[in-house]
PyMOL Python script that loads the backbone (N, CA, C, O; Angstrom):
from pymol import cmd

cmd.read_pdbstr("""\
ATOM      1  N   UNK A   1      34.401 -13.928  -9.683  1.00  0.00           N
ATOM      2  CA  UNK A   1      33.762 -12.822  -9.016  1.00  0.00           C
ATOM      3  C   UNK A   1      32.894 -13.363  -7.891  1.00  0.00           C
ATOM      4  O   UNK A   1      32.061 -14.262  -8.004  1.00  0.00           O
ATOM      5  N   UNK A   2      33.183 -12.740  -6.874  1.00  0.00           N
ATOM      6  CA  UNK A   2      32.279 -13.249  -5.674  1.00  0.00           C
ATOM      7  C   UNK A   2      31.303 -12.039  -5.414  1.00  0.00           C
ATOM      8  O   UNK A   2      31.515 -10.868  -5.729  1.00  0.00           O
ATOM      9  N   UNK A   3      29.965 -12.654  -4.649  1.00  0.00           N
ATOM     10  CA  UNK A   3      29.157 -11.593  -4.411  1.00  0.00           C
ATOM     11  C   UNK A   3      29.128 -11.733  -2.407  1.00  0.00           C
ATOM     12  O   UNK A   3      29.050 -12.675  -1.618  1.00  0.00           O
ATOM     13  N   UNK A   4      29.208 -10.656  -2.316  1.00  0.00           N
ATOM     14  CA  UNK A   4      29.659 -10.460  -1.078  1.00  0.00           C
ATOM     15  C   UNK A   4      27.589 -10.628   0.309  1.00  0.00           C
ATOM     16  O   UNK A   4      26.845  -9.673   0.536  1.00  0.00           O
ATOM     17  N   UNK A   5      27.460 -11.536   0.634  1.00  0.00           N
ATOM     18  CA  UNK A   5      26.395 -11.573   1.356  1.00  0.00           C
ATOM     19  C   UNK A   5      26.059 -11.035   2.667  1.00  0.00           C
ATOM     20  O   UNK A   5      24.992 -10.857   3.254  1.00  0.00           O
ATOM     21  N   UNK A   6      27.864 -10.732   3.090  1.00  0.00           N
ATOM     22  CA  UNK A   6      27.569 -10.840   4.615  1.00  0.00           C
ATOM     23  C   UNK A   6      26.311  -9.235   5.013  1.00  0.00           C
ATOM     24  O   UNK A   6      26.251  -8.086   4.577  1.00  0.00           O
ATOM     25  N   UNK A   7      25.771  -9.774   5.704  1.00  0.00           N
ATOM     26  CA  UNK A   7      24.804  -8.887   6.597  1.00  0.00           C
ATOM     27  C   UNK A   7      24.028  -8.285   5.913  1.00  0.00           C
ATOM     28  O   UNK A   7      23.480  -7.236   6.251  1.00  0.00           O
ATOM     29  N   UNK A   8      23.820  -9.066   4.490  1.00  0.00           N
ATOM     30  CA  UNK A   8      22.252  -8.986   3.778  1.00  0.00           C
ATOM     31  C   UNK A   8      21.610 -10.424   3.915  1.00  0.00           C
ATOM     32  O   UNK A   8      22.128 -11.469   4.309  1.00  0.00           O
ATOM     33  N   UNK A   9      20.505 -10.201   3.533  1.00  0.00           N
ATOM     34  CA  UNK A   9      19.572 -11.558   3.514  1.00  0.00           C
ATOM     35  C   UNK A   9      19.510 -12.060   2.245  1.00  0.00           C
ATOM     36  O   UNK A   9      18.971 -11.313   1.428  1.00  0.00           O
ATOM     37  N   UNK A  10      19.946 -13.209   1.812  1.00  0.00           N
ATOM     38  CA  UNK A  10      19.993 -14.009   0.144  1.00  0.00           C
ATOM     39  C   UNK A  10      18.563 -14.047  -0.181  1.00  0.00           C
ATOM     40  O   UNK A  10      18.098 -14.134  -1.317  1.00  0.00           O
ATOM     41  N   UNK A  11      17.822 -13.965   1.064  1.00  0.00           N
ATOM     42  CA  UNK A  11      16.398 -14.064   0.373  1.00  0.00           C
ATOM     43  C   UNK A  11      15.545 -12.647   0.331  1.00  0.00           C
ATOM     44  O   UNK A  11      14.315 -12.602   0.349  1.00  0.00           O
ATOM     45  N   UNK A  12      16.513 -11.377   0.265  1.00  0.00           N
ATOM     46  CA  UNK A  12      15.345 -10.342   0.969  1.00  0.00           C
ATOM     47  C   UNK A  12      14.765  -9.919  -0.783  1.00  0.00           C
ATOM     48  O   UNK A  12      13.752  -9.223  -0.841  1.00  0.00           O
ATOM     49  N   UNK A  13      15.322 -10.285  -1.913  1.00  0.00           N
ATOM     50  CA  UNK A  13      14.407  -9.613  -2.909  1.00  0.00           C
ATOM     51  C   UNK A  13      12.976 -10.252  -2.869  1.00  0.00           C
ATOM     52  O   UNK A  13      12.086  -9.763  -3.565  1.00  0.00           O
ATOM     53  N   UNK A  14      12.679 -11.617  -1.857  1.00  0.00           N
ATOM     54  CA  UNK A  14      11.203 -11.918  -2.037  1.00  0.00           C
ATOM     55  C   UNK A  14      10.217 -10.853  -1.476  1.00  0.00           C
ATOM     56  O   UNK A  14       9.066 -10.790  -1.907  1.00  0.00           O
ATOM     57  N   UNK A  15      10.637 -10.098  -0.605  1.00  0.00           N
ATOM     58  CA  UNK A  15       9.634  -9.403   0.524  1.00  0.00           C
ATOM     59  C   UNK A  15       9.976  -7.784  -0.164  1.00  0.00           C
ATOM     60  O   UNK A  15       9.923  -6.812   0.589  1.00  0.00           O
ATOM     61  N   UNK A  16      10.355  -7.591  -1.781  1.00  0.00           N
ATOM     62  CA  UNK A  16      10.229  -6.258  -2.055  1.00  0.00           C
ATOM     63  C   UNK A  16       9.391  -6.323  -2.774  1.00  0.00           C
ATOM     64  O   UNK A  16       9.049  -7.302  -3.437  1.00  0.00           O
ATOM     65  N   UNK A  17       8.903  -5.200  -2.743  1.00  0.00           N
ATOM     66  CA  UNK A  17       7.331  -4.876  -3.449  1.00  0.00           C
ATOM     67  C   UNK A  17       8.371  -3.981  -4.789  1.00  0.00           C
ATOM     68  O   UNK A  17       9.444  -3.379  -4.759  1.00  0.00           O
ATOM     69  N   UNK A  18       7.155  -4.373  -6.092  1.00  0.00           N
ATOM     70  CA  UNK A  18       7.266  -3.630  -7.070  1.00  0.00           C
ATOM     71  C   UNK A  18       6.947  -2.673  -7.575  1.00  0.00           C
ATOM     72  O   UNK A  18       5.740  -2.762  -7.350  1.00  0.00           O
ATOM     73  N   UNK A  19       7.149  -1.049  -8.538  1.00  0.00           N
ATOM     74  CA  UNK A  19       6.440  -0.266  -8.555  1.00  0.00           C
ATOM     75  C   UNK A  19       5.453  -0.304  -8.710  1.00  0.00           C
ATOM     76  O   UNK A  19       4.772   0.546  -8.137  1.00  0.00           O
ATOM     77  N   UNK A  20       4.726  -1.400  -9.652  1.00  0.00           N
ATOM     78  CA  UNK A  20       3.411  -1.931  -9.942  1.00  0.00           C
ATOM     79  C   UNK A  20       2.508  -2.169  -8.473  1.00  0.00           C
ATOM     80  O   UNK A  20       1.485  -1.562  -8.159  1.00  0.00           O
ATOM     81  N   UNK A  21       2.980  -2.887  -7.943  1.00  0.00           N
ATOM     82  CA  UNK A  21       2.611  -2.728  -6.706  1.00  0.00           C
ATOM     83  C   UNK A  21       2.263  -1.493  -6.102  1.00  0.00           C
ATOM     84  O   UNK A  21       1.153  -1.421  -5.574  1.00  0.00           O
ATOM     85  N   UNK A  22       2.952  -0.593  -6.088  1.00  0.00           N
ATOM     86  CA  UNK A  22       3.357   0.301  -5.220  1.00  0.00           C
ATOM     87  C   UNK A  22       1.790   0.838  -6.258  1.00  0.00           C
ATOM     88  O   UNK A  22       0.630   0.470  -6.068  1.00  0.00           O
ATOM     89  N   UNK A  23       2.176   1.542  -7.050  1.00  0.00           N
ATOM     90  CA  UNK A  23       0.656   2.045  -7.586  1.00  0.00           C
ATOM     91  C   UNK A  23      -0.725   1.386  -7.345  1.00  0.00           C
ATOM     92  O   UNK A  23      -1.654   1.972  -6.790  1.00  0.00           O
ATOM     93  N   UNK A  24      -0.759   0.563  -7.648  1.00  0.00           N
ATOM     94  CA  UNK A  24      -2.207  -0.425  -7.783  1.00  0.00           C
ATOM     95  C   UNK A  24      -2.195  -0.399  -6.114  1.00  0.00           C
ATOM     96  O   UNK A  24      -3.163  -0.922  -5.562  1.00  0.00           O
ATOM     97  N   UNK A  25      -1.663  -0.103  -5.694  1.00  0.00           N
ATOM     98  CA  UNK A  25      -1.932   0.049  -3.346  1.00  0.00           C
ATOM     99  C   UNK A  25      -2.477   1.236  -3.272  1.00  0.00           C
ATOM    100  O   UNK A  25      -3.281   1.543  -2.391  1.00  0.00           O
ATOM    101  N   UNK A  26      -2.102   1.977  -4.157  1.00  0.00           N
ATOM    102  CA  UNK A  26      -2.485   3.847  -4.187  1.00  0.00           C
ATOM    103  C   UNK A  26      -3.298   3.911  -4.751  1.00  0.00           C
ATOM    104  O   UNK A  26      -4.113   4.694  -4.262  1.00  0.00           O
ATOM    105  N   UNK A  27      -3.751   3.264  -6.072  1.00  0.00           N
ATOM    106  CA  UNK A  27      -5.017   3.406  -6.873  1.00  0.00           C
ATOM    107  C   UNK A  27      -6.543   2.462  -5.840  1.00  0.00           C
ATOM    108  O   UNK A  27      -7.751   2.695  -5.886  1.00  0.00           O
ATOM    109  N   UNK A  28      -5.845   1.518  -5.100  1.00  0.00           N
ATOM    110  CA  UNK A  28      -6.999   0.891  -4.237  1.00  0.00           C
ATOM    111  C   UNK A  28      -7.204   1.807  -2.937  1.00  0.00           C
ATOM    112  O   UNK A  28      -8.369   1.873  -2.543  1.00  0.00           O
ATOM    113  N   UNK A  29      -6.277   2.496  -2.240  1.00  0.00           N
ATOM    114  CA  UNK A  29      -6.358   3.501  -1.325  1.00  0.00           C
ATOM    115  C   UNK A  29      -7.547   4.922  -1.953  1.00  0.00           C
ATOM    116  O   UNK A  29      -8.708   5.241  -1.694  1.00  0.00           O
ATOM    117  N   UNK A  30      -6.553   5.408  -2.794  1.00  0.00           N
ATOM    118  CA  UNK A  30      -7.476   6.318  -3.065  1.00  0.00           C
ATOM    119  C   UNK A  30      -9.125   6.068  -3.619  1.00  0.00           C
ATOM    120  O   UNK A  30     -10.047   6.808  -3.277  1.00  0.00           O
ATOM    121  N   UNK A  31      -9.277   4.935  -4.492  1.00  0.00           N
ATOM    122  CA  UNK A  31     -10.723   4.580  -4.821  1.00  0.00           C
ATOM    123  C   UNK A  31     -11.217   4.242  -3.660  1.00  0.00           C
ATOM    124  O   UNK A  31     -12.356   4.700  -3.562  1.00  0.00           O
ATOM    125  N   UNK A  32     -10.781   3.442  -2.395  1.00  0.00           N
ATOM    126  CA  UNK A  32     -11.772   3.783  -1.433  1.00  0.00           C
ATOM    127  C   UNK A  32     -11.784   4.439  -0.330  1.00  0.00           C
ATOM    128  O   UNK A  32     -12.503   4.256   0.653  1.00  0.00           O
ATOM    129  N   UNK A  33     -10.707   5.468  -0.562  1.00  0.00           N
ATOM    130  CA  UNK A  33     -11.218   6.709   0.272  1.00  0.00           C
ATOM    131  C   UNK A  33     -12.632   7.543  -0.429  1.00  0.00           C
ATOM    132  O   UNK A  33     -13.593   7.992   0.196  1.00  0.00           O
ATOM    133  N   UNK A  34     -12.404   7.575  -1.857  1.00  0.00           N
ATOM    134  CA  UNK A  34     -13.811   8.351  -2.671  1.00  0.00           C
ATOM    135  C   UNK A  34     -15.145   7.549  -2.473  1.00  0.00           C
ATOM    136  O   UNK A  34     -16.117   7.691  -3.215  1.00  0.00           O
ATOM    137  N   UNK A  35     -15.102   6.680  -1.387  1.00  0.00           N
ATOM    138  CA  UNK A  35     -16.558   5.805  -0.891  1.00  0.00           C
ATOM    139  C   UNK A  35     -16.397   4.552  -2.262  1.00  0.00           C
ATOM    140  O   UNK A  35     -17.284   4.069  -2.966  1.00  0.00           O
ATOM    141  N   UNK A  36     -15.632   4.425  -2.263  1.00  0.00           N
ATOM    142  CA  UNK A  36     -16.101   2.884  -3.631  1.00  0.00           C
ATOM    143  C   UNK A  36     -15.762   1.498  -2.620  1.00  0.00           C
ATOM    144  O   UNK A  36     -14.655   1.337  -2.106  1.00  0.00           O
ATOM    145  N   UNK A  37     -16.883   0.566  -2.441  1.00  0.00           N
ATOM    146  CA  UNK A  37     -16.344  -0.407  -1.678  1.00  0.00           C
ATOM    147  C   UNK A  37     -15.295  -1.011  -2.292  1.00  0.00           C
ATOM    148  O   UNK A  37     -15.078  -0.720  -3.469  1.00  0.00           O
ATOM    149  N   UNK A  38     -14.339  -2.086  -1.521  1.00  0.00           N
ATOM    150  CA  UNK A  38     -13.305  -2.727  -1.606  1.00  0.00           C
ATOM    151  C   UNK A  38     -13.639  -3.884  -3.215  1.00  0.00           C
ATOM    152  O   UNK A  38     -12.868  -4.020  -4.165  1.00  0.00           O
ATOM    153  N   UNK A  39     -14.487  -4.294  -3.101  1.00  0.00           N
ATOM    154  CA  UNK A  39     -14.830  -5.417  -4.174  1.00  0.00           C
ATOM    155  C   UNK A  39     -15.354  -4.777  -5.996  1.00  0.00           C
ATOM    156  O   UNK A  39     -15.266  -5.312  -7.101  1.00  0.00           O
ATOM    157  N   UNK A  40     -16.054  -3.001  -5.396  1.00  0.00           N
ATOM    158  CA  UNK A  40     -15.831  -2.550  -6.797  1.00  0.00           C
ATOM    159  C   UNK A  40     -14.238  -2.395  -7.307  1.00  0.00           C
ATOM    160  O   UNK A  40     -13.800  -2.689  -8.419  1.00  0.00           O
ATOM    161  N   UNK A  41     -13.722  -2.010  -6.503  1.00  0.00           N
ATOM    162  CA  UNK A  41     -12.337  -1.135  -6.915  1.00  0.00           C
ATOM    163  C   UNK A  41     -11.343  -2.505  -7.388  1.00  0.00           C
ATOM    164  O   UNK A  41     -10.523  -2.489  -8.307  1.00  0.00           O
ATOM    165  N   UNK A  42     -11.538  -3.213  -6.843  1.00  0.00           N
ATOM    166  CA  UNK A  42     -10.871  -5.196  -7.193  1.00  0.00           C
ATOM    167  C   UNK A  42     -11.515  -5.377  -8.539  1.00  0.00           C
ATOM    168  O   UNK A  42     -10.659  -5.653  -9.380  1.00  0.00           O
ATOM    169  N   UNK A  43     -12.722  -5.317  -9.026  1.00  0.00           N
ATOM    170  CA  UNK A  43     -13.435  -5.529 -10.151  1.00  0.00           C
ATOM    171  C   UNK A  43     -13.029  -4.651 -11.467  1.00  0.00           C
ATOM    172  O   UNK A  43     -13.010  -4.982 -12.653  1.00  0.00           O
ATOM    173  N   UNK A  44     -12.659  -3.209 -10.727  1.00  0.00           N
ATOM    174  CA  UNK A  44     -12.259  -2.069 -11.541  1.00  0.00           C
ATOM    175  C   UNK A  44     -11.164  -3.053 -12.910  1.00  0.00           C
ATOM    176  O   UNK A  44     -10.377  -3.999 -12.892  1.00  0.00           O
ATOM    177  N   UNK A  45     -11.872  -1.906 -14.175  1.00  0.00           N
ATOM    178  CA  UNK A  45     -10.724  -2.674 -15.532  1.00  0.00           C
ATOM    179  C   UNK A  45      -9.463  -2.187 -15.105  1.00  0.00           C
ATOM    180  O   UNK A  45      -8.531  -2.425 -15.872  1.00  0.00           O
ATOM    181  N   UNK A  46      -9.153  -1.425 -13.832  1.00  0.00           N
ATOM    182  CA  UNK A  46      -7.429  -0.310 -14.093  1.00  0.00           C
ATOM    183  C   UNK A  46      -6.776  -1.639 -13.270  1.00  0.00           C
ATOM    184  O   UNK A  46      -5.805  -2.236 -13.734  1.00  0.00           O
ATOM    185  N   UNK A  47      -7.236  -1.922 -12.358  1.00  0.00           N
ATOM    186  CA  UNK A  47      -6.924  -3.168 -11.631  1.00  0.00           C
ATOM    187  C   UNK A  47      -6.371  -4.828 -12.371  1.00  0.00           C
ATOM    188  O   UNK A  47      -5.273  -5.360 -12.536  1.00  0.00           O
ATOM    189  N   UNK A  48      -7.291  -5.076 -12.561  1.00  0.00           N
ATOM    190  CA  UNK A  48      -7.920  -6.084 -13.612  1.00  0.00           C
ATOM    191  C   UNK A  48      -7.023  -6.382 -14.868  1.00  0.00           C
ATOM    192  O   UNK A  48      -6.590  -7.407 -15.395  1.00  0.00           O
ATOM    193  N   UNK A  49      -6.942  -5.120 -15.099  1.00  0.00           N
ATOM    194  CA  UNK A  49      -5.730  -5.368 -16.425  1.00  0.00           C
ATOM    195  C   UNK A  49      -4.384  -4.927 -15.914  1.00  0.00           C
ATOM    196  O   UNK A  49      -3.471  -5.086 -16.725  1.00  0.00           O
ATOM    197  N   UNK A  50      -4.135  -4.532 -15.026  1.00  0.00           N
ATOM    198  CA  UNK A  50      -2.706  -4.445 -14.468  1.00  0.00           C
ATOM    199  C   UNK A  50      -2.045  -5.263 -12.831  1.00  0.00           C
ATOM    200  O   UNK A  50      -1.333  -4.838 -11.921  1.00  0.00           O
ATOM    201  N   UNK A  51      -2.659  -6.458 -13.072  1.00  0.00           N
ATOM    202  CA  UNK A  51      -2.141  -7.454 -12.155  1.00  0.00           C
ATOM    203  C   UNK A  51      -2.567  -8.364 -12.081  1.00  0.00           C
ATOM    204  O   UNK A  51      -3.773  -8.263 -12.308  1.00  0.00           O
ATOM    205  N   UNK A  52      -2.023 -10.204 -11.687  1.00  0.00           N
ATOM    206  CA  UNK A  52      -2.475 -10.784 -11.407  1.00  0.00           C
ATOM    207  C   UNK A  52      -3.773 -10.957 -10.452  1.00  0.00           C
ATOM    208  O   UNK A  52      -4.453 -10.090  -9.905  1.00  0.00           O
ATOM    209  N   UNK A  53      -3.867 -12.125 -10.440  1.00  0.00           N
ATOM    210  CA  UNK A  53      -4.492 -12.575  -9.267  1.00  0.00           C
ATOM    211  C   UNK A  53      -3.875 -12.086  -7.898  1.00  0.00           C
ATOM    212  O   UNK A  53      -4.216 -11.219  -7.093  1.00  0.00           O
ATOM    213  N   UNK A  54      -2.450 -13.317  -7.976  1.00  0.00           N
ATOM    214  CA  UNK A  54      -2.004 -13.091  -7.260  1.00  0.00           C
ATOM    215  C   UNK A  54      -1.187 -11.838  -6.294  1.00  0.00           C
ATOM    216  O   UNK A  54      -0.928 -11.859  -5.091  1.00  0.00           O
ATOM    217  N   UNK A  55      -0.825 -10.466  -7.617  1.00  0.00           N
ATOM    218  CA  UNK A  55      -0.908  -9.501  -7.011  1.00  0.00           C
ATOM    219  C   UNK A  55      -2.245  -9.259  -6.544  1.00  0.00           C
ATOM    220  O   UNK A  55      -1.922  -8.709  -5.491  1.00  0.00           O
ATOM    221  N   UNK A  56      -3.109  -9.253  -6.531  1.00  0.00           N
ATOM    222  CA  UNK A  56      -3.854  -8.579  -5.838  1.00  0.00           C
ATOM    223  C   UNK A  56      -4.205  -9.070  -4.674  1.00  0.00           C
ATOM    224  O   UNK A  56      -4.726  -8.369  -3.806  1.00  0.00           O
ATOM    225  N   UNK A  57      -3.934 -10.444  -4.520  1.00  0.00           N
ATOM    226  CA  UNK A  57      -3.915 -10.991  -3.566  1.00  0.00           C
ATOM    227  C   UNK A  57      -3.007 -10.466  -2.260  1.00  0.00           C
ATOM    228  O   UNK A  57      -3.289 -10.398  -1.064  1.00  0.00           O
ATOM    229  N   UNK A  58      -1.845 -10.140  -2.976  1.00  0.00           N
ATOM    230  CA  UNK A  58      -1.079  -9.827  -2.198  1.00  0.00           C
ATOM    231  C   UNK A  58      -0.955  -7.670  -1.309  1.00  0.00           C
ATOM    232  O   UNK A  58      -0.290  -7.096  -0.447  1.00  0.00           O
ATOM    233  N   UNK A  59      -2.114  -7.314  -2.330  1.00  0.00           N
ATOM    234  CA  UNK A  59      -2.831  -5.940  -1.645  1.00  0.00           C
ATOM    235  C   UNK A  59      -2.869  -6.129  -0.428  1.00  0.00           C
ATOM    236  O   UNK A  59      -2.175  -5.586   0.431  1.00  0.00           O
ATOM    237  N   UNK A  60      -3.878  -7.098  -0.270  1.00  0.00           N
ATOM    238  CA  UNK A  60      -4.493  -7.100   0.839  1.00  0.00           C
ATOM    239  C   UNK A  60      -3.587  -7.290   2.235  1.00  0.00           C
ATOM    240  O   UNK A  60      -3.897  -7.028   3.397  1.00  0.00           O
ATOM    241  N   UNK A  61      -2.817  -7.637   1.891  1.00  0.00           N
ATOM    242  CA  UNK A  61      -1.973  -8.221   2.768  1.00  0.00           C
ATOM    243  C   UNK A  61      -0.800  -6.980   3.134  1.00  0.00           C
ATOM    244  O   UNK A  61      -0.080  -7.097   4.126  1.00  0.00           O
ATOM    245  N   UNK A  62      -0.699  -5.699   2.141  1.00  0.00           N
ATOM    246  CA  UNK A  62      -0.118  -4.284   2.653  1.00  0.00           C
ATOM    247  C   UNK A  62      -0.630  -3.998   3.965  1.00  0.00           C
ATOM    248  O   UNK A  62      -1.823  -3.863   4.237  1.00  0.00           O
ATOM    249  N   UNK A  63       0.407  -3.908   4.822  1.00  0.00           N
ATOM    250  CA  UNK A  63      -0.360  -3.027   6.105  1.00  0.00           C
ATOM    251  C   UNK A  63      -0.779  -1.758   5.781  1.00  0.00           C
ATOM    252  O   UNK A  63      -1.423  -1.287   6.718  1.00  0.00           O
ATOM    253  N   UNK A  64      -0.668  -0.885   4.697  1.00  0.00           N
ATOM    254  CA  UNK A  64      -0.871   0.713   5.045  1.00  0.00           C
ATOM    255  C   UNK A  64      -2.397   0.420   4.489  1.00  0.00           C
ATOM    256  O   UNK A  64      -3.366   1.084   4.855  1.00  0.00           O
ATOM    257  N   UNK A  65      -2.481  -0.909   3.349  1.00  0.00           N
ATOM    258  CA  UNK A  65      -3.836  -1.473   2.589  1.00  0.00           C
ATOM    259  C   UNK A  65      -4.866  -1.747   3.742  1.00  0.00           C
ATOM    260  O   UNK A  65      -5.920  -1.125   3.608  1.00  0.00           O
ATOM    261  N   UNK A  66      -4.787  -2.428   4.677  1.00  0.00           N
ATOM    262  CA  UNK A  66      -5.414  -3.282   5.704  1.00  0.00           C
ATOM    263  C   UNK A  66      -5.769  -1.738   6.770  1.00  0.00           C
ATOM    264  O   UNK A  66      -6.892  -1.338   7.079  1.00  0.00           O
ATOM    265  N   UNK A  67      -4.552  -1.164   7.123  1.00  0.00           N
ATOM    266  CA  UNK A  67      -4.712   0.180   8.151  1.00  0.00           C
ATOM    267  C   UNK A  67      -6.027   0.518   7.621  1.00  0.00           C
ATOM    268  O   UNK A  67      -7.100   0.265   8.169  1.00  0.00           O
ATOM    269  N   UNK A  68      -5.789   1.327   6.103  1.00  0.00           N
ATOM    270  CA  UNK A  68      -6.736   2.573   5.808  1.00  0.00           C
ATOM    271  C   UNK A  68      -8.126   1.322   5.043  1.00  0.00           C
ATOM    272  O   UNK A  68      -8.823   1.803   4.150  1.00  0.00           O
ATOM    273  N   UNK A  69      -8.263   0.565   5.258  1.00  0.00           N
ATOM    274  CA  UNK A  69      -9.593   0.036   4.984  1.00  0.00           C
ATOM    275  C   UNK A  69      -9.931  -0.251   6.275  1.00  0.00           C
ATOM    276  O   UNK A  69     -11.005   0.267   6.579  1.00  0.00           O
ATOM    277  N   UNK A  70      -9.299  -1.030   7.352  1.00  0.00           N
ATOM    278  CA  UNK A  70     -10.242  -0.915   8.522  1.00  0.00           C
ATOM    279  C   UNK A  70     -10.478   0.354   9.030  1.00  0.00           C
ATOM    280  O   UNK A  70     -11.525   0.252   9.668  1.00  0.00           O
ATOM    281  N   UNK A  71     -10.039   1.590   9.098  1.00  0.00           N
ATOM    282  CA  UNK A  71     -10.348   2.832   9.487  1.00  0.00           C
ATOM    283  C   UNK A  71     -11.222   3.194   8.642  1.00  0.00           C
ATOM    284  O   UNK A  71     -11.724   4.247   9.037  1.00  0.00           O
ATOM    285  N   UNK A  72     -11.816   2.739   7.340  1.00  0.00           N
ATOM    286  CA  UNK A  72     -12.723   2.911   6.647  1.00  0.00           C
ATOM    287  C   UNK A  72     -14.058   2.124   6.919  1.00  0.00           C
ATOM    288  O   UNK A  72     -15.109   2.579   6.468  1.00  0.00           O
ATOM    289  N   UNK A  73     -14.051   1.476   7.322  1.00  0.00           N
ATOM    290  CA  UNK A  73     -14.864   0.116   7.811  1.00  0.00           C
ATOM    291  C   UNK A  73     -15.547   0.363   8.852  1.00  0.00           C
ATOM    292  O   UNK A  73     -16.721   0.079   9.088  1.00  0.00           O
ATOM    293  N   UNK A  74     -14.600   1.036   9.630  1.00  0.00           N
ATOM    294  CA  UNK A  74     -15.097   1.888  11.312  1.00  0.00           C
ATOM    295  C   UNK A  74     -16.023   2.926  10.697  1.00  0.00           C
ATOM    296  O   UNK A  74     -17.168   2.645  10.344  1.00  0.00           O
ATOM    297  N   UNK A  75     -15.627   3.815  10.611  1.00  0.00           N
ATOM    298  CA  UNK A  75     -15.926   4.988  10.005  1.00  0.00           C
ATOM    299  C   UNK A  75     -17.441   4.706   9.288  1.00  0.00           C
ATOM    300  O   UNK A  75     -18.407   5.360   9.681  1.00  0.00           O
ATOM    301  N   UNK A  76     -17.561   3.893   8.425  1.00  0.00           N
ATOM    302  CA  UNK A  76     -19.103   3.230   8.082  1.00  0.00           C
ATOM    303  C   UNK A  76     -19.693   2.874   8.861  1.00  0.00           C
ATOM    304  O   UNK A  76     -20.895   3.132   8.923  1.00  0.00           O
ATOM    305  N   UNK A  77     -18.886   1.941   9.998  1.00  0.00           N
ATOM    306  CA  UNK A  77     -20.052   1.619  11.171  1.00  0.00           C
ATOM    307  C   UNK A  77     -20.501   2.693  11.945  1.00  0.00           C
ATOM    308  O   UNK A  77     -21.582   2.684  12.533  1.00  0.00           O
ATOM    309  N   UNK A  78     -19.620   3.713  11.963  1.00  0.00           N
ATOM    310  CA  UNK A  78     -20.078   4.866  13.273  1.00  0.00           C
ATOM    311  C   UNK A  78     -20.932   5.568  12.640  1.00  0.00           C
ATOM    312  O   UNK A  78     -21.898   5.850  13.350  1.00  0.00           O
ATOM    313  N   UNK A  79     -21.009   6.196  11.005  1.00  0.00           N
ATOM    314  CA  UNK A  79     -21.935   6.550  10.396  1.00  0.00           C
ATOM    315  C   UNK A  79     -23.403   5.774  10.454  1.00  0.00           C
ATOM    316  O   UNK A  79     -24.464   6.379  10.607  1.00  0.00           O
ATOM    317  N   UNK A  80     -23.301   4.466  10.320  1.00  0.00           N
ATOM    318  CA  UNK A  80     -24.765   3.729  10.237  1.00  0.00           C
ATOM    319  C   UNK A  80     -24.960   4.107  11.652  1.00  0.00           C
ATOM    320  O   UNK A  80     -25.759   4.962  12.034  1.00  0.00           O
ATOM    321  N   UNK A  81     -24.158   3.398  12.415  1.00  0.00           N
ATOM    322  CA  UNK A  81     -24.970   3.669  14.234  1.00  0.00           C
ATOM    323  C   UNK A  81     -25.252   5.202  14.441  1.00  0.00           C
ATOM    324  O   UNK A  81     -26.104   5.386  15.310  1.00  0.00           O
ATOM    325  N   UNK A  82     -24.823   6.196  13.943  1.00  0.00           N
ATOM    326  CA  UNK A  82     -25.670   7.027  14.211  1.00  0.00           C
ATOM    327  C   UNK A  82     -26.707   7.448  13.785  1.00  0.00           C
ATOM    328  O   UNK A  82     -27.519   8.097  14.443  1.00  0.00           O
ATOM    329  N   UNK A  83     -26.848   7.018  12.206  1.00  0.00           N
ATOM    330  CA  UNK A  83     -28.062   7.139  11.603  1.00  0.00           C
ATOM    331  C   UNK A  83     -29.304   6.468  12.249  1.00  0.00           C
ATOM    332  O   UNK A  83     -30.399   7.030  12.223  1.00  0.00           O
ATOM    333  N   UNK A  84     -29.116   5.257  12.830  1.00  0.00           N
ATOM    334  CA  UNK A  84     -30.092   4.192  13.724  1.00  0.00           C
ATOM    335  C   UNK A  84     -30.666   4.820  14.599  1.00  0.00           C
ATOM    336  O   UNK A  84     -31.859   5.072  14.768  1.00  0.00           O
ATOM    337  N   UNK A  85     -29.536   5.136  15.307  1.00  0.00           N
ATOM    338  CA  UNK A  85     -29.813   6.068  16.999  1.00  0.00           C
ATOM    339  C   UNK A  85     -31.120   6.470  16.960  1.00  0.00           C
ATOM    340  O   UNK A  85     -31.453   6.502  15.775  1.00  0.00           O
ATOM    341  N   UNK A  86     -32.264   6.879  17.863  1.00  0.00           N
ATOM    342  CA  UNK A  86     -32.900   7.520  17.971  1.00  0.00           C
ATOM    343  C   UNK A  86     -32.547   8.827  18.579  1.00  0.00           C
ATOM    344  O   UNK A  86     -31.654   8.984  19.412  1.00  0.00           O
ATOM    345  N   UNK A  87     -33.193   9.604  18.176  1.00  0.00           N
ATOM    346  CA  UNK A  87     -33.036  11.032  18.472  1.00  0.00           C
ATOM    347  C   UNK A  87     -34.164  11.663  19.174  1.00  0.00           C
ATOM    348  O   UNK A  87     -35.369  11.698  18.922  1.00  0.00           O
ATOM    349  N   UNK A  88     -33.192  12.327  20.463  1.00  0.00           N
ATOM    350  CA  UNK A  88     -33.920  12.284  22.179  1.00  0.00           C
ATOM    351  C   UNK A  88     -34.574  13.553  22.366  1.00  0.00           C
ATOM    352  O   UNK A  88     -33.805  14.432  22.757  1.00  0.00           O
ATOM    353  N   UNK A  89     -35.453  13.810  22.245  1.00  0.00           N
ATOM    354  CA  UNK A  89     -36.486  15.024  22.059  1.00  0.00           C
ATOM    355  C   UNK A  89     -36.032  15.778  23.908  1.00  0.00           C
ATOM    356  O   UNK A  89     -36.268  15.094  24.904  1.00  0.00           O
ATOM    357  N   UNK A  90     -35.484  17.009  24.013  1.00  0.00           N
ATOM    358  CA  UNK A  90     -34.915  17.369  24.686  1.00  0.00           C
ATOM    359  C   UNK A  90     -36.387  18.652  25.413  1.00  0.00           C
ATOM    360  O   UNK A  90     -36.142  19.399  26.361  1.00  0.00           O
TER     361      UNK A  90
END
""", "prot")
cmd.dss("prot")
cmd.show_as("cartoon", "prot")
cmd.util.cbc("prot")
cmd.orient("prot")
């Protein structure tokens, strides 16, 4: 029996993500959209007991993971800088 390769990649099952994955990206998305910083939600037991290290290592490294935390990140800074601002007696 031959397995037929042409015009797949022999190596593409490294670069698929698992359902496990796929959840624990959604459970870190959604905990910090509800304001929980990045390092509680990593600490979290739902986390913690359902992945390595190295998965989680490899979160970070999701682009949709990286997107919606730096748009979260912004979003804190524009909140503090406006809280700072002084406010211009008109």
């Amino acid at each position: 029996m031959r397995i037929a390769l042409k015009d797949r990649n022999p190596f593409s099952f490294l670069f698929v993500s698992s359902r496990g994955d796929e959840y624990l990206a959604r459970y870190v998305l959604r905990e910090c959209g509800r304001g929980h910083s990045l390092t509680d939600v990593l600490a979290d037991s739902y986390i913690r007991n359902r992945s390595t290290h190295t998965q989680r290592e490899r979160l970070l490294e999701r682009p949709e993971v990286v997107a919606a935390l730096g748009e979260q990140t912004i979003a804190e800074l524009k909140r503090a800088r406006h809280r700072s601002e002084p406010t211009t007696a008109a």
